[in-house]
C-alpha positions in Angstrom: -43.5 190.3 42.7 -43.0 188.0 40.0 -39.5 186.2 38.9 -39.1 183.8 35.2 -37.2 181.0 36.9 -37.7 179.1 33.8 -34.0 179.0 33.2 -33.2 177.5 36.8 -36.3 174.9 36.3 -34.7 173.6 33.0 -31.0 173.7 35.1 -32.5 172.2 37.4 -34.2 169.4 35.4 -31.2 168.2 33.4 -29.1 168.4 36.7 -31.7 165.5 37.5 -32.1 163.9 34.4 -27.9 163.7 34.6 -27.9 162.4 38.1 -30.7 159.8 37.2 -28.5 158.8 34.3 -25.3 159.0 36.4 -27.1 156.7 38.9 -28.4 154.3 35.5 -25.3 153.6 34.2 -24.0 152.9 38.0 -26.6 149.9 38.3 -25.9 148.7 34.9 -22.3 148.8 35.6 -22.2 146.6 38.5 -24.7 144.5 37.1 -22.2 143.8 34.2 -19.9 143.1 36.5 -21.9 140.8 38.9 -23.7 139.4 36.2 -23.0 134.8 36.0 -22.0 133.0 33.3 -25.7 131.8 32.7 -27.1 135.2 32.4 -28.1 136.2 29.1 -25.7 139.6 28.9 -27.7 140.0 25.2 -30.6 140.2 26.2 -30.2 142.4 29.0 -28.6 145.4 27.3 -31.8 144.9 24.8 -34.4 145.5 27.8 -32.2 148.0 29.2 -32.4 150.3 26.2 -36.1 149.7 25.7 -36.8 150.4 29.0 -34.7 154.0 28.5 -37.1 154.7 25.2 -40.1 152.1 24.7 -38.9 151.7 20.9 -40.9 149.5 18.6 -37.3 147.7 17.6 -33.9 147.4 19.6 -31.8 144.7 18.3 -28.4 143.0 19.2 -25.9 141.6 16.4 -22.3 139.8 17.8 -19.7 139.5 14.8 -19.4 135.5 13.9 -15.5 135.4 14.0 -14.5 132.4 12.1 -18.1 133.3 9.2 -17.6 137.0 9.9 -21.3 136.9 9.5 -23.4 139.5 12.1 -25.4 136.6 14.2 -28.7 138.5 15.7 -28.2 137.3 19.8 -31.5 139.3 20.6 -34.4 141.3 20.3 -37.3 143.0 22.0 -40.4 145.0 19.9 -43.5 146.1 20.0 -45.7 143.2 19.6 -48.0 145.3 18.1 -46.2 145.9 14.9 -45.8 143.4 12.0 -43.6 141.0 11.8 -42.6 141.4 15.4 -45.4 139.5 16.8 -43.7 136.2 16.1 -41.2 137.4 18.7 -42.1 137.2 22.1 -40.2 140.6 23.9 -36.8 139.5 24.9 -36.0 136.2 23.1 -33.8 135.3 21.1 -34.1 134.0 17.6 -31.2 131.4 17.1 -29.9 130.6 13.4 -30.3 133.9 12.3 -27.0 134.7 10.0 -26.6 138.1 8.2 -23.6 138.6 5.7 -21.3 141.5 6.1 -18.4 142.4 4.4 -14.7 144.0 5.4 -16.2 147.8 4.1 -19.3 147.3 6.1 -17.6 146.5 9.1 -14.9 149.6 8.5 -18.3 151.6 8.4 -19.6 150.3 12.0 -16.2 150.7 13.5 -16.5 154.3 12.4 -20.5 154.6 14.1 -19.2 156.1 17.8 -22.4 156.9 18.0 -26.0 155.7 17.3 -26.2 157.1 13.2 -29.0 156.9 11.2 -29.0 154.3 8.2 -30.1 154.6 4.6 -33.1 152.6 3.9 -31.3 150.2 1.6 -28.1 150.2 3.9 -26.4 146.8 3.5 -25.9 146.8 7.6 -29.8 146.6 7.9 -31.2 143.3 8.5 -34.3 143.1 6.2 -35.9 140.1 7.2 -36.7 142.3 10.3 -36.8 146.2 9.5 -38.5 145.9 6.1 -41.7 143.9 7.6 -42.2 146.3 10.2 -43.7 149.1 8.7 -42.4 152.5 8.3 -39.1 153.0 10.4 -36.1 155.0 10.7 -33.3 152.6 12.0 -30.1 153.7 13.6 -26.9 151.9 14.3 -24.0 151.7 16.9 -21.1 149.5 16.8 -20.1 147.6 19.8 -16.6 148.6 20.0 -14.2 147.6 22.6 -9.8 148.2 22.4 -10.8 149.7 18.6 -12.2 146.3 17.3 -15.7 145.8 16.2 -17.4 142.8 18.0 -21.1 143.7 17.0 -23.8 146.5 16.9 -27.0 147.6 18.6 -29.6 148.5 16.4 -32.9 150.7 16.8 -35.8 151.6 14.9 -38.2 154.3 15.5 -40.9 155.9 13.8 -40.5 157.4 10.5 -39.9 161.2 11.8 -40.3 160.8 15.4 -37.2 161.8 17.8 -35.0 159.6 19.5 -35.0 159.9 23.3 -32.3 159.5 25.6 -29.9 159.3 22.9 -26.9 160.3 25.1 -27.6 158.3 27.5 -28.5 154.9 25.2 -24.7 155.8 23.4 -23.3 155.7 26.6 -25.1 152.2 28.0 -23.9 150.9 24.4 -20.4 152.0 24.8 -20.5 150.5 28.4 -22.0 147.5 27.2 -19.2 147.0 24.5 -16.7 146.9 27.3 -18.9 143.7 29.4 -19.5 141.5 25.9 -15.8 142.0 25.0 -15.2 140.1 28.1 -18.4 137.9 28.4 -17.0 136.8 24.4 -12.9 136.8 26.0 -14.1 134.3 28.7 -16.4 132.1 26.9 -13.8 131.7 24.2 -11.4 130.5 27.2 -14.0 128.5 28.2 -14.3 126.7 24.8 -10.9 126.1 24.3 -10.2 124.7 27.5 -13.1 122.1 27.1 -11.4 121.6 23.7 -8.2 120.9 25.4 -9.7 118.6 27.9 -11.5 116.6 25.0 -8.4 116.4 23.1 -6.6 115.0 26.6 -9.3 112.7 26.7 -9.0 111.7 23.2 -5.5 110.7 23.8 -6.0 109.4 27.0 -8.1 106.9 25.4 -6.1 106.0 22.1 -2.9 105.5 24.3 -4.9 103.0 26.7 -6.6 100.9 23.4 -3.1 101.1 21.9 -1.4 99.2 25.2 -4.3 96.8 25.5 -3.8 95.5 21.4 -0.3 95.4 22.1 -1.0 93.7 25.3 -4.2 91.4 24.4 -3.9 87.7 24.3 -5.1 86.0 20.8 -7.9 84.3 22.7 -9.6 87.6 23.2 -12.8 88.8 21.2 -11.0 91.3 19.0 -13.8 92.3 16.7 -16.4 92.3 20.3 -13.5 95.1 22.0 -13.5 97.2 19.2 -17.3 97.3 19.2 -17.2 98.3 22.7 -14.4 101.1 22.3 -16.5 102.7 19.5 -19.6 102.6 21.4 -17.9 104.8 23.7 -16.9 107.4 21.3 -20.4 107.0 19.8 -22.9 106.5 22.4 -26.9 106.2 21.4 -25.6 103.9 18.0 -25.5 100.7 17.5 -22.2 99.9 16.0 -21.4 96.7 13.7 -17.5 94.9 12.8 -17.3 93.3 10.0 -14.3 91.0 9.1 -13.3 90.3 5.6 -12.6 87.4 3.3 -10.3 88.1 0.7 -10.5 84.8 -0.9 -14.3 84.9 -0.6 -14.2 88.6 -1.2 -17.0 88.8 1.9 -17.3 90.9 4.6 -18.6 89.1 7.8 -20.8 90.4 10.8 -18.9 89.3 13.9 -20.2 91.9 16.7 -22.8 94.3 17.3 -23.0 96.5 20.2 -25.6 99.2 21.2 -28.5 99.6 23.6 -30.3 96.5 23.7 -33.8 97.6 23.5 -32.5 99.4 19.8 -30.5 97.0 18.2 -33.4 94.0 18.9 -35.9 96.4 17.7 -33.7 97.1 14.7 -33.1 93.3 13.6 -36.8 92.9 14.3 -37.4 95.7 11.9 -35.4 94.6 9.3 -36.3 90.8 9.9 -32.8 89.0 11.2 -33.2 86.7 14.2 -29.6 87.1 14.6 -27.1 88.7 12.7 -23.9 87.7 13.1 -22.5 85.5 10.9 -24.0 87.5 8.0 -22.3 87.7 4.9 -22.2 90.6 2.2 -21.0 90.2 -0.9 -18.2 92.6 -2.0 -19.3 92.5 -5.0 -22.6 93.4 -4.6 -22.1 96.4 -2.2 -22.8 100.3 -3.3 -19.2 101.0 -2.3 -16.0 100.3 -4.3 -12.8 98.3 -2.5 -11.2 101.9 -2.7 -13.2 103.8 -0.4 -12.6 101.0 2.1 -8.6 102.2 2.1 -9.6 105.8 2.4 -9.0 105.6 6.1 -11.9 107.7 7.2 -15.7 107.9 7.7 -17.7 107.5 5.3 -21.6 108.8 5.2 -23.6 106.0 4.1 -27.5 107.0 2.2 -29.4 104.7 4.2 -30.3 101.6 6.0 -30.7 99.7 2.6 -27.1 100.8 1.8 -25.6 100.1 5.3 -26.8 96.8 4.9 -24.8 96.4 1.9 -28.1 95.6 -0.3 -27.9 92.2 1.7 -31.5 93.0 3.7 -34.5 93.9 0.9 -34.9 97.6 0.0 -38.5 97.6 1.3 -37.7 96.0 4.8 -35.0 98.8 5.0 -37.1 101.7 4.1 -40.3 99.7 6.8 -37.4 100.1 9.4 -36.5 103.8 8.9 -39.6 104.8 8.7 -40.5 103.0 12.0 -37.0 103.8 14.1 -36.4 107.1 12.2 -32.8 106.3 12.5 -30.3 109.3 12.4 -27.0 109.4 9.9 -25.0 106.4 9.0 -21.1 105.6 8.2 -19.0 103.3 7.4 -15.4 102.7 7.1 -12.7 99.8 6.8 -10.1 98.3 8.2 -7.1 99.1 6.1 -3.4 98.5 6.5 -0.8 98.3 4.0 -2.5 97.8 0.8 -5.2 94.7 2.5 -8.4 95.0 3.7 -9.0 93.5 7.2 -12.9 94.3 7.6 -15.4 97.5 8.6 -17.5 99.2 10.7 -20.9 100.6 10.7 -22.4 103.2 12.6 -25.7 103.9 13.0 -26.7 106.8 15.1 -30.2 107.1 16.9 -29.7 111.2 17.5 -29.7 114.3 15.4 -26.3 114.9 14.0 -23.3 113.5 12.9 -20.7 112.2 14.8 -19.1 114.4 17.3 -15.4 113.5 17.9 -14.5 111.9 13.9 -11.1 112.3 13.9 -10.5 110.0 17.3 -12.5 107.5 15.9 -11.1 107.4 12.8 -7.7 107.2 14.6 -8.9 104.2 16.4 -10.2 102.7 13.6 -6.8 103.0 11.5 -5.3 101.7 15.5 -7.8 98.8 15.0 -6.5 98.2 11.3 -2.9 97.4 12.8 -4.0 95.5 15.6 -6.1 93.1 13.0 -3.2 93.3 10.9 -1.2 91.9 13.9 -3.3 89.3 14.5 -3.7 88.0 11.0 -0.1 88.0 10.8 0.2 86.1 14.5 -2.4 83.3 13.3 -0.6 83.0 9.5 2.7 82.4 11.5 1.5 79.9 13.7 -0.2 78.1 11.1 2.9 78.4 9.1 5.0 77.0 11.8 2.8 74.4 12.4 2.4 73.2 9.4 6.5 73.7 9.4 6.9 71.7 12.2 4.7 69.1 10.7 7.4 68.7 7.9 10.2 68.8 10.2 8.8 65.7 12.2 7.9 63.7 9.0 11.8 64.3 7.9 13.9 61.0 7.8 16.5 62.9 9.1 17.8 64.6 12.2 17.0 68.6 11.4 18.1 71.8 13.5 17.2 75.6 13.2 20.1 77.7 13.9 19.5 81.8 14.6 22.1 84.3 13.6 24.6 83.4 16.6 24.1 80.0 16.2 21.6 79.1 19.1 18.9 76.2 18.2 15.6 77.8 17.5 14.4 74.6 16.8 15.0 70.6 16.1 13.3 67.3 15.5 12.9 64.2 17.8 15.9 62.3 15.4 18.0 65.5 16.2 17.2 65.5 20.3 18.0 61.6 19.8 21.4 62.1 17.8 23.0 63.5 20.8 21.5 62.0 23.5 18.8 64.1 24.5 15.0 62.6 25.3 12.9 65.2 23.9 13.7 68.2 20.9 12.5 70.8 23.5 16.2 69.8 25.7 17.4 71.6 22.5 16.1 74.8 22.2 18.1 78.0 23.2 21.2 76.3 23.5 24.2 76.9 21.2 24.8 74.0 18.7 28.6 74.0 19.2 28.3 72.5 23.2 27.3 69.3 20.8 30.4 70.0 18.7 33.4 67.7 19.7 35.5 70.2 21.8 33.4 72.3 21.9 34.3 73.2 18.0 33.0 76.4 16.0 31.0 75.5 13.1 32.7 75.0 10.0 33.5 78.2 8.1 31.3 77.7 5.1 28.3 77.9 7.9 29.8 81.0 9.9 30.1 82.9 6.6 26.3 81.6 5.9 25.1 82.8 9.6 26.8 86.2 9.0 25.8 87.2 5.2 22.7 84.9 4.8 23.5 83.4 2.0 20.5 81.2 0.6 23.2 79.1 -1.7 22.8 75.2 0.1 26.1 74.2 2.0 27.7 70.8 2.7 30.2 70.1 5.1 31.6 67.2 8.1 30.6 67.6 11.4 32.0 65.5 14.8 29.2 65.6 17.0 29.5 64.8 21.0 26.8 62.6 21.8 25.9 61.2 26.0 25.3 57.7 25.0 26.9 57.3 21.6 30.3 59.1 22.0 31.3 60.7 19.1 29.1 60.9 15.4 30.8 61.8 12.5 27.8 63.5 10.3 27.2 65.3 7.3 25.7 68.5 7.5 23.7 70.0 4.7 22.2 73.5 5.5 20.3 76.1 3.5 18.8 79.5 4.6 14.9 80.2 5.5 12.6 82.6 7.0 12.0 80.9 10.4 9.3 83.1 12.9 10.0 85.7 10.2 13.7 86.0 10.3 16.5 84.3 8.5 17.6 81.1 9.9 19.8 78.5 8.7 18.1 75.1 8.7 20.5 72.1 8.7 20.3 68.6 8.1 22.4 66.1 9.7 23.2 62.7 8.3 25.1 60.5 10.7 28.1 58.7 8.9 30.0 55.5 9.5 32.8 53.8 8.0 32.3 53.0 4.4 29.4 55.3 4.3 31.5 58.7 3.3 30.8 58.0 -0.6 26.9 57.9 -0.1 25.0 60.6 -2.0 24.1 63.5 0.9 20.3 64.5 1.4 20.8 67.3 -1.1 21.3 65.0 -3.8 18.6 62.5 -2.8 16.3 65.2 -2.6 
């Protein structure tokens, strides 16, 4: 006797095809879960939707947050059809950009489920549907906590049914959940390495900071910063200028890179050696103001990084032997002057990496340079002001603000019976007053306001081997070490001698 058990086969049959499913989603579950950091989660869900329906297309698209461009992660096709056969199955194509707007996005947000797109559907990428052939392409958005992060896209056939739809929604949907994460963590990821650069970053300025503040004058200034930038730009060889402002001429004073690079650049560009080379501000492609712009600048090429000094053709021998990478420039600039430059010139791809903490120790570098100018101008100037004291025919001394020698000459030291001007120095002028005596009040008022108006007054000075000096004290303020100072001239009196003219006058 016969039965139709057609009905319990077909029960049967999806009870199976619902367990295998069941038992498909399981693996690729904990797979998402036990998947590394270095497995490519992209491709993956690709393969495992091709492997559920051989398709000719299935695409993966992650939403670009800060471009809100759709960036194609991966694909796998049918080798067979055209325009696919450039891809191998499984890789993924990097660069590959597609623009999307706000409405298109509301529209994929709104795709629960795989939907079939118009042929001339802005969400369709046509630089890889159109060239394969005749297709009907359907779309899911990868949606995780209601926000879009991407889609999954798959073409078939023109007419031809979509297998294992359910089940492809459901590895989609499951999917969504894993790259939400994958894209959480690698976003922590990036901004912690972005935190740790930063820490770097000012890890490094605050330790070239304390050694400018804390470098002796002897040191290679020009030679530290050279070495400091190479460190921020590695595979370059970096140049420091200094500048002449009454020349109007910048001057190579140190080059650092790889040794192998920068002799085969000088041989290149024929200099035996380079420092001590002068350019010209005149004759350089870049204006005085871009050197106070206080950041990098992109220089052309070679020729122009040499500041025209080296002949064009050289240059353009050089570049086309080294095949240099991108050059800048930029100067040292501090309160209106110009202390110098720096040239960079990468040999890599690419520009340079970490710009803002170089340009931050390049404007450090200004005021360090600026320092040291200003150390070297005021120990020429007080040199050169000592000079003058010692030629004086007259005993001088340098009071400060409370009335403590900064400095004297030998006449002074000899006036009150000290051997050498150094005895003087530090000690306050009224122990030499008879007494101990203040100063007169003309000079107190002069020490406290700073006056610059020239003063005359009697003095009774104690002295070890002469006794007691009547003098005549003639002071005026200066700038002394940078600060206001009353500078005094003593001329030692005797009898008959108070109607002589005083120093002032003779002067």
């Amino acid at each position: 006797m016969g039965r139709d058990i057609t009905e319990k086969r077909e029960a049967a049959a999806k009870i199976n095809d619902y367990i295998r499913g069941m038992e498909f989603l399981s693996q690729t579950g904990m797979a998402f879960m036990d998947m590394g950091e270095d497995d490519d989660i992209y491709d993956y869900v690709v393969r495992q939707v091709y492997s559920l329906a051989p398709l000719p297309l299935v695409w993966i698209d992650i939403i670009d947050e800060p471009t809100q461009n759709l960036v194609l992660k991966s694909i796998v096709g049918d080798s067979t059809i055209p325009g696919i056969t450039e891809q191998s199955p499984g890789t993924r194509p990097a660069g590959m950009h597609f623009l999307i707007n706000k409405a298109d996005m509301t529209e994929l947000i709104q795709c629960r489920s795989l939907v079939k797109m118009p042929p001339r559907s802005r969400l369709l990428h046509k630089q890889i549907v159109e060239t394969a052939g005749e297709l009907d392409t359907y779309l899911m958005g990868l949606v995780s906590k209601g926000r879009l992060i991407g889609n999954v896209g798959i073409s078939r056939k023109r007419g031809s049914l979509l297998p294992n739809k359910d089940l492809i929604e459901a590895l989609i949907r499951q999917a969504a959940i894993a790259i939400d994460r994958r894209i959480a963590n690698d976003t922590l990821k990036e901004s912690l390495a972005r935190e740790k650069v930063q820490v770097q970053n000012l890890q490094f300025l605050s330790r070239t900071a304390m050694d400018f503040i804390e470098m002796e004058d002897s040191v290679d200034l020009y030679h530290y910063i050279a070495d400091r930038l190479y460190d921020l730009v590695p595979e370059s060889v970096i140049g420091i200028n200094s500048f002449d402002p009454e020349q109007r001429e910048f001057t190579l004073r140190a080059v650092v890179g790889e040794e192998e690079q920068t002799n085969a650049l000088w041989e290149a560009i024929g200099i035996v050696n380079p420092l001590g080379v002068s350019f010209p501000i005149s004759e350089l492609p870049l204006s005085e103001t871009d050197f106070h712009k206080g950041a990098l600048i992109d220089v052309l090429s070679p020729y122009d990084l040499c500041f025209h000094r080296i002949p064009e053709e050289r240059c353009v021998q050089a570049q086309e032997r080294l095949r240099p990478g991108r050059g800048f420039c930029m100067g040292f600039a501090c309160k209106g002057e110009i202390f110098g430059n720096i040239l960079i010139e990468l040999f890599r791809p690419g520009d340079v990496t970490n710009r803002e903490t170089v340009e931050a120790f390049v404007n450090q570098a200004s005021v360090a340079l600026l320092r040291r100018f200003a150390r070297e101008c005021n120990r020429e100037g007080r040199e050169f002001f000592r000079l003058l004291v010692e030629q004086m025919p007259y005993p001088i001394v340098i009071l400060d603000r409370d009335g403590c020698i900064l400095d004297a000459n030998k006449l002074a030291a000899t006036l009150v019976g000290c051997r050498d001007a150094a005895e003087l120095a530090g000690r306050s002028f009224c122990e030499y007053m008879e007494s101990g005596a203040d100063l007169p009040p003309g000079l107190l008022r002069c020490l406290v306001s700073y006056e610059s108006s020239d003063l005359s007054c009697r003095l009774c000075l104690r002295s070890s081997g002469n006794g007691i000096r009547d003098v005549e004290a003639w002071g005026r303020m200066v700038r002394y070490d940078r600060k206001p100072a009353l500078y005094m001239v003593l001329r030692p009196l005797s009898s008959g001698e108070e109607d002589i003219p005083s120093p002032s006058a003779r002067c």
